[in-house]
Each structure stands twice: as structure tokens, then as C-alpha cells.
C-alpha positions in Angstrom: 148.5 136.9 25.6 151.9 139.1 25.9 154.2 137.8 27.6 156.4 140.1 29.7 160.6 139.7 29.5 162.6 140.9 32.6 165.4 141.1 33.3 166.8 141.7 36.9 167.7 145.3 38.1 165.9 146.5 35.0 162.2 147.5 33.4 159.7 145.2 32.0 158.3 144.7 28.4 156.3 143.4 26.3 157.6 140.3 23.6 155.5 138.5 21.3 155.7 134.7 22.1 157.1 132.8 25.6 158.6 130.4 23.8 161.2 133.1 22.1 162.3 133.7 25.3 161.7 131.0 27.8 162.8 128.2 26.1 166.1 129.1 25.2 166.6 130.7 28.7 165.6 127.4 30.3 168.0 125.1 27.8 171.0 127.3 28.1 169.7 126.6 32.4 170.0 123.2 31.9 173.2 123.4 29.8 174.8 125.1 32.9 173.7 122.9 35.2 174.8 119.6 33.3 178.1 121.4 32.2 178.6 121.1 36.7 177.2 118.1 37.4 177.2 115.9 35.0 174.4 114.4 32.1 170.8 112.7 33.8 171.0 109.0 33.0 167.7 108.0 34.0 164.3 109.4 34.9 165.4 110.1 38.5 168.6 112.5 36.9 165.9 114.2 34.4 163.7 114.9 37.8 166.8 116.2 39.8 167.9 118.4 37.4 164.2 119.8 37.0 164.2 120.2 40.6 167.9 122.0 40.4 166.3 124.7 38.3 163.1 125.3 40.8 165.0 125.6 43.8 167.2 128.2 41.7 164.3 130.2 40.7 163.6 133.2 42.0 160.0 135.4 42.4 158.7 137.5 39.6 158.6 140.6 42.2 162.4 140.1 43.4 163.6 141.2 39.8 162.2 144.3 39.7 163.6 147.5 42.4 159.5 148.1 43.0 158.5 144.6 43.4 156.0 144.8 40.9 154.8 141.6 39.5 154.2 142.6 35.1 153.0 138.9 34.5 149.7 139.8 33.6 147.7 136.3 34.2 147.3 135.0 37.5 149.8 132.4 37.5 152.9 134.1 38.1 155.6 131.5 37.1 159.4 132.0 39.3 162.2 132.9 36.6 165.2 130.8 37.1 168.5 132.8 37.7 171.2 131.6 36.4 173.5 133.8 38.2 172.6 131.5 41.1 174.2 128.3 39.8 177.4 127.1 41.3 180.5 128.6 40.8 181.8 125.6 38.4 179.9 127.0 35.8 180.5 130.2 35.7 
């Protein structure tokens, strides 16, 4: 598989392994969000600030002008927008 990197308001491509960019997108997520609210101390903090990052997320289609979805299997996972996350951390 190829993964596809986008990048709001701008064309797709092709990269050569999820993990080069998703994990360090999704850490530097969760570094934002603890930087606002604080370190999980429990289970129940590791879900909430799983669930922060959903509910931030945003549709393949809405980062692309054409709406085109690029992800080329049929499990077209949201991309978390960190532009989205409260003002405390920006």
C-alpha cells in the first residue's frame, strides 16, 4: 500500500510508509492537547484525550477544494486538524 499525505487547501501525494507521517502528526496532536489540559492520569484521561483527537478530526474529502477522497483503500480514516485545538495551545 501507498499511503497518501495531504495537507489541507493543497494537492495529494504519494509517501512511502503511514507511520512516517501519521505517527508523528498524531504525537505532536497529543502534545498539543496535553500542553492545554493537562497530563491523563488514569485509563479514563488516556480515553478522553483519544476521544479529544476524534472529535477534532476532520473528513478526508473536506481537505481537498474538490472533495476528492485519495485514500485508496476503503477505510477512509478522518485526519485530525490541529488547527482546531483550543486557543491555549496555539
Amino acid at each position: 500500500m501507498w499511503p497518501f499525505c495531504q495537507r489541507k487547501g493543497f494537492a495529494s501525494g504519494v509517501i512511502a510508509a503511514t507511520s512516517v507521517m501519521a505517527a508523528p502528526h498524531v504525537t505532536g496532536a497529543v502534545a498539543l492537547h496535553v500542553a492545554c489540559r493537562g497530563r491523563a492520569s488514569n485509563a479514563d484521561g488516556v480515553v478522553a484525550i483519544r476521544q479529544a483527537l476524534i472529535s477534532l478530526s476532520e473528513p478526508q474529502a473536506s481537505w481537498r477544494a474538490d472533495h476528492f477522497v485519495t485514500d485508496p483503500d476503503s477505510n477512509h480514516e478522518a485526519l485530525v486538524n490541529v488547527r482546531a485545538f483550543p486557543s491555549c495551545v496555539r
